[in-house]
Structure formats: C-alpha cells, structure tokens
N, C-alpha and C positions, 0 to 999 in steps of 0.2 A: 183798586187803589185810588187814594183823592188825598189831593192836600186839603187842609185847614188852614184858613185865616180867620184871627181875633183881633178884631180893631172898637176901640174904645170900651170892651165888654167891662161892666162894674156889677156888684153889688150888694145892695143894701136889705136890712132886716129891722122893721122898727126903727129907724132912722140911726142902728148902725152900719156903717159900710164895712163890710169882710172882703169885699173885693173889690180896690181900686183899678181904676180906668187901664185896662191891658191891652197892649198889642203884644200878637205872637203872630209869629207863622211857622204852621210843622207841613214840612216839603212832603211829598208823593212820595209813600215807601219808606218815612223814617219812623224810627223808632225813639221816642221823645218822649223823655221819664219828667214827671212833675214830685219833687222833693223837699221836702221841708218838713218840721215843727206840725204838731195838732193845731188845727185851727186857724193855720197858716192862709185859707182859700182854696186850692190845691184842690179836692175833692169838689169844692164850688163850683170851681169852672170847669172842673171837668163834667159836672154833669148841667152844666148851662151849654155844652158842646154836644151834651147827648139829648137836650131838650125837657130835661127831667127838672130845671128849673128855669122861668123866667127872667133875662136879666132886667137889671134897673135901666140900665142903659148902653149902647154901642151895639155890635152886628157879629153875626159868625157866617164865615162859608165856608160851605165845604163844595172842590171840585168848581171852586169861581161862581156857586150858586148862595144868594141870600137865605141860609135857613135859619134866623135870629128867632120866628116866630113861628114855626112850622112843625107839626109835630114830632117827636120822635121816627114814627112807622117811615114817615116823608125824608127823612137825612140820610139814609143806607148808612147806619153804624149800629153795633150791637155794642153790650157791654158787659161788662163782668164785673160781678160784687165780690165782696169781700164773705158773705154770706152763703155766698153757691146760690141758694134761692131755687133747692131742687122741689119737685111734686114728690113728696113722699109714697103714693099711692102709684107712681107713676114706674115703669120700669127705665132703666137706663135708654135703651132704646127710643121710648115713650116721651121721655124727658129730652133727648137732643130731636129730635124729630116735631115737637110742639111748636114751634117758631113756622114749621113749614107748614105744618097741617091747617094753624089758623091766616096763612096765607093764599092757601088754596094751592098748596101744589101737588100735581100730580101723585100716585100713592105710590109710582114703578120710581118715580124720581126721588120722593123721600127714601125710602129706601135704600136706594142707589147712592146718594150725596151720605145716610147718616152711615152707611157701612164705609164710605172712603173716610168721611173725618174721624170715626173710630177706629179705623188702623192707622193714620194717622198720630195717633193720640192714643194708642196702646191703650186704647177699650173692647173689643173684638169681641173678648172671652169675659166682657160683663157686662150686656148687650139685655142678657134678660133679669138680672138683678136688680134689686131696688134702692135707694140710697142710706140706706139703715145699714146696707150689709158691706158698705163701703167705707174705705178709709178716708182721713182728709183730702191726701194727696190725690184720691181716687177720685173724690166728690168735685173736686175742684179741677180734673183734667172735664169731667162732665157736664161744667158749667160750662168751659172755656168752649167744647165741643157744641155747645146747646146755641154758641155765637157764632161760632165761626161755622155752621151750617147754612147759615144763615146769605154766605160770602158777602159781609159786610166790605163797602170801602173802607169804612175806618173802625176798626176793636179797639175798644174803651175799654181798661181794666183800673178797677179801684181798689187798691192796696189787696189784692187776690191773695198773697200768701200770711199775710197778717197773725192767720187764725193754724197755721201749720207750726209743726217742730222745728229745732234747728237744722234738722238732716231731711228732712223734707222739702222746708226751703231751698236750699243748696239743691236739690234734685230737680223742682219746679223751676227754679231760676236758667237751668239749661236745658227745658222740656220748652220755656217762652224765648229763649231765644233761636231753637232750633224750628220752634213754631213760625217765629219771624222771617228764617232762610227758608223756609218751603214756602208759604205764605207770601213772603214780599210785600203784605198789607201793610198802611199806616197803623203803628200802634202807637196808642198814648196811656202811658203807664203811670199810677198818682202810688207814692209811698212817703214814708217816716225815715224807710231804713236806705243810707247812704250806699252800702254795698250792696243793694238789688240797684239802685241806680249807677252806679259807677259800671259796673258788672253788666248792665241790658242794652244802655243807652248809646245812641247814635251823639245825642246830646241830650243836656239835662237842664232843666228848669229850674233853679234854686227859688221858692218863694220863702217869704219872710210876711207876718205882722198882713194880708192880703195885697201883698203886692212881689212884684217878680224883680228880684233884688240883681240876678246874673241867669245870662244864658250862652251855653259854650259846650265845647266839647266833653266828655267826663274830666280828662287829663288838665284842661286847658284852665278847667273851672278849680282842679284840687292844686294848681300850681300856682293859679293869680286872680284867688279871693278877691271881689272886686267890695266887700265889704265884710264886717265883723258876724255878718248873721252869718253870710257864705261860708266864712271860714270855720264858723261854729257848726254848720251844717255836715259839712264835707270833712272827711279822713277820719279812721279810726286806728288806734284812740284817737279823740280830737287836739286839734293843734293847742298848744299852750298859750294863752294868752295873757302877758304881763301887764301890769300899770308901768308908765314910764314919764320922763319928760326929757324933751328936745333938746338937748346939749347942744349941738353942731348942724349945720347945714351946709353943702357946697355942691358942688360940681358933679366930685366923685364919690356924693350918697348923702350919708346923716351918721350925727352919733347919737344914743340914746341913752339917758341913766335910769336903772334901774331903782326900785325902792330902797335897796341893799347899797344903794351907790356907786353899783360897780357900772361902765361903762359898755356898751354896745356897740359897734359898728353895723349900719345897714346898706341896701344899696337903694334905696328909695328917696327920689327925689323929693326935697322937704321946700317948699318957700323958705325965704329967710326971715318971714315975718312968725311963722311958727314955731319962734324959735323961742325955748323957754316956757312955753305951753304942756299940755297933756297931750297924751297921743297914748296906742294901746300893740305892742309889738306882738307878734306873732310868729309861734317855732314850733315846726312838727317832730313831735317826738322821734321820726328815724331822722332829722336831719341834726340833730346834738353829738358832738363827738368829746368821748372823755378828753378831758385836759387839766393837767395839775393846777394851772394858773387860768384855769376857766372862770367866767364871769357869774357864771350858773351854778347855782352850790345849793346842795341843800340833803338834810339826812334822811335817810328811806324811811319811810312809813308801812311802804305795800311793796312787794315785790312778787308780780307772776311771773310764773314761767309757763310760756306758752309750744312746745316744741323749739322750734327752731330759734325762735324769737322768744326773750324776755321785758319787761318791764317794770320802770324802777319809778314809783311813785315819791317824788321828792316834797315831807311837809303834810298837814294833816289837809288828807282830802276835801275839797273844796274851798279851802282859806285861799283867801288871797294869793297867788304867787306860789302856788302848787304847780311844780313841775311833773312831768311825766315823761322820762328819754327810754326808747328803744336800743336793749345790747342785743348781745348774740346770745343764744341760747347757753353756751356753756359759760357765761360768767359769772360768778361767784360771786353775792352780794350776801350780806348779811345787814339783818333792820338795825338802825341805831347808826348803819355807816355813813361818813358823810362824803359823798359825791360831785364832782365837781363837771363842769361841760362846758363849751363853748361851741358856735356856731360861726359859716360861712356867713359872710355879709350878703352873698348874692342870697341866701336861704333864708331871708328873715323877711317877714312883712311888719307893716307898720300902717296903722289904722287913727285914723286924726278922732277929733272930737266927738263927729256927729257918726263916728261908724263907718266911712269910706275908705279904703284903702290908700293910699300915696300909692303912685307909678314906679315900679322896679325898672332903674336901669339895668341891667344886670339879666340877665338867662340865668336859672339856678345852674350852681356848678357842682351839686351834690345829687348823684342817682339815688333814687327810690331804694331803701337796702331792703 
C-alpha cells in the first residue's frame, strides 16, 4: 500500500491545457474514484500517476517518493484498461503470470502467487482457457488478476467496466469492492458513471472542463454540490435545475422567483448585493413532495415506472425548466396530467452566476426516499 500525492500536476496538448494545475492527495488504503464528463482530464491524470504520460508541469509521489519522471516499471502500480488488453494466443494462466515472468521471478513463485490471485478472483477453473472463450465479465476479472499479481502499491483502473452489460456491471462493482476489503491496496478508480462512484468510493473526485471542481465523501459531495458541474455530475436522475432570480435575501435564507413567477424559499446564504440578479436553483427529484399549492407545476410528458420508484417527467424533455420528481411506485399518473410540488428550503441549492454554489445554512431535513 502507498499514498499518492499531486501537487501542481497540469496538462497541456498543442498548446491546449486538459489538465489544469492539481493538487490531490489519496491516503494509504483508500479507495478514490475520479468522476466526471468525457474529456473532463480524469483519465489524464490518472495516467500521468501511472507514467504513461508526461506531465507539462508540477510532481507526483507515491509513498513520499518523487516519481514525476520515472518510469512506469519504477512507481510499483499496475493498471487496468478499459480494453482487458489480453494476449490472445496466451492462456489465462499465461496472461496473469506475464507481468512476473518478464520480471524475472522465480517459476515455483509464479505459480504460487497466479494460483492465489485466481481463487481469489474466481478464475481457478479457467486457468487453461484462452480469451476468446471468455465472457466480458470473465476477461476483465483476468485483467484485474494480470495487476494485482503483480502486488502493486497502488491499482490504477480506467473506467474497467465501460465495455460490460448492465448486470455485469452491477456484479463487477462488488467483485472491486470486495477486492478492495481483501486487498487493502490504494485504489484509484476514473469513470463517467456516478453510481460505480457513489457505490466504490471511500471519496470521489468530481472533475469538470480539466480541473477538480469538489472532493468529499460520496454522500457529502451528493448533499453539498459545491458547484453546477457537481450537481450536474452526481444523482440519478440528476438534480433539476431551474433559471431563477433573487427575490430576497436575509439572515434566515433567500427567496427565489422562478420563470413561471412563482416564488421559492431557500436556505442559502445569499449577499444582499445579489439581490435582483440571476442565480441557477437546484432540487433533486426525491426531494419534491406533491402539494396542491406547490410552486412547481407542470404536465407529464414521460412517466416511468421503475419497481418501487416511479418518475414523472414535468414539460418537453430538455426545455428549459423541465422538471423531474420521484413518487412511490404505486401512484397513478396519467400523460397530459398536471402536477404540482413543492420543496423543503433546507433541500434546495442555489448556484450564483459563474456556477458556485451559495452556503446552506440549513442540514437537509428531507431523507434520501
């Protein structure tokens, strides 16, 4: 195991920059998902940690050691593609054993180490098989295996499940985390999808546009969006976000008017000089509760029903001021109806000009339904 520290890592491509100037540090032993948007960096740095790129500028250590410019072989981290990146001609066996062989280890030890990480890793019984004759799921515990033989300090995984099913996913999502309780290694995890980071992470990484927008706990980060990208990143469905302008400011919150006119209470501290300005509110779909005299109205478009959970699409998807509120599975919506909602003031966010959040005074007072 080894921590990671990022202190001023950047970089540039043709004189654009994708990754602005980062500091991170991921502690001994955690498990620290990088999230966001295509294009976002995210994969950048994570392979400027594994050496596979040069940065423009600042330093990485790992374990308090400078390895900014040293090679891959030199950092003790393996990593995991999105690709598997298996030898086809190779057998299972062949393939997680390759990493030791071109290190020169013993042949009683290879051996030894590739039979423990494949029962580990529930490959035992296809050990002499080739990757052809392998499922996704399969191919991709054989990547994972081909690293962690390796007993890197730190396993680097680049959006590993990408290229899998939906039920696949969901199965690997608790195959890497039960990886991580036997293991205890540093892992640093790059994805798209919010729920393998909510779901892995010790803490997550929100980046934005190449640069690191919030870093926090899963919970910490889906409760107090510290910006408009965050918010947009984190919760599914994702949070609803209105055009609005400043009504009110004081003590005990803000008030906000909506496009429609109808009025808002938040619990977000506002200056009083933004008062009369734009600002961008924020409300997640299970935090809206029916109400006749609700502020939030609008008539179904979409309506799923999910199990337990249903969802009522308020207004033509993507317009402007399209709502989305969570009911209970047994309620009865028909398209054309119009729906009304309102929300707690401690549940609302409110995002100023340039995309930053305003400070909730307020603890939300609405549980997760």
């Amino acid at each position: 195991m080894a921590s990671v520290e990022i202190s001023g890592l950047t970089k540039g491509f043709g004189g654009v920059t994708v990754l602005q100037p980062t500091d991170l540090v991921v502690e001994d032993g955690e498990f620290l998902v990088l999230v966001g948007p295509s294009g976002c960096g995210k994969s950048t740095l994570l392979r400027m940690i594994a050496g596979l790129e040069d940065p423009s500028g600042g330093h990485v250590a790992i374990d308090g050691r400078d390895v900014t410019h040293a090679p891959p072989s030199e950092r003790g981290v393996a990593m995991v593609f999105q690709s598997y990146a298996l030898y086809p001609q190779m057998t299972v066996a062949q393939n997680i054993a390759f990493p030791l062989k071109v290190a020169g280890v013993a042949k009683r030890e290879i051996a030894e180490r590739v039979a423990a990480v494949a029962a580990m890793l529930d490959l035992s019984d296809l050990l002499d098989r080739r990757p052809r004759a392998l499922s996704g799921g399969q191919r991709q515990r054989v990547s994972i295996a081909r690293a962690v033989v390796r007993r890197p300090r730190v396993l680097l995984l680049d959006e590993p499940l990408s290229n899998l099913d939906t039920a696949l996913r969901a199965r690997m999502r608790h195959e890497f985390a039960r990886l991580h309780q036997q293991l205890g290694a540093t892992m640093i995890y790059v994805t798209h999808d919010q729920l393998e980071a909510m779901t892995l992470a010790n803490r997550i990484v929100v980046m934005s546009e190449g640069r690191v927008e919030q870093v926090g706990a899963p919970l910490d980060v889906y409760r107090r969006p510290a910006s408009l990208a965050v918010a947009a990143a984190i919760g599914s469905p994702g949070m609803n976000l209105l055009p609005v302008t400043i009504a009110q400011a004081g003590e005990d919150g803000a008030a906000v008017r909506l496009a429609g006119g109808a009025t808002v209470r938040t619990a977000a501290h506002v200056p009083a000089d933004a008062v009369g300005g734009a600002a961008t509110l924020g409300v997640r779909p299970e935090h809206l509760v029916a109400a006749a005299e609700g502020a939030f109205a609008g008539v179904v478009e979409l309506f799923e029903r999910l199990g337990p959970l249903s969802f009522a699409h308020l207004g033509a998807q993507g317009a402007i001021g399209t709502i989305v509120a969570q009911l209970p599975g047994d309620r009865a919506v028909t398209l054309g109806e119009t729906l009304r909602f309102d929300v707690a003031a401690a549940d609302t966010h409110l995002f100023a000009a340039d995309g930053r959040a305003y400070p909730l005074m307020l603890p939300p007072s609405s549980p997760v339904r």
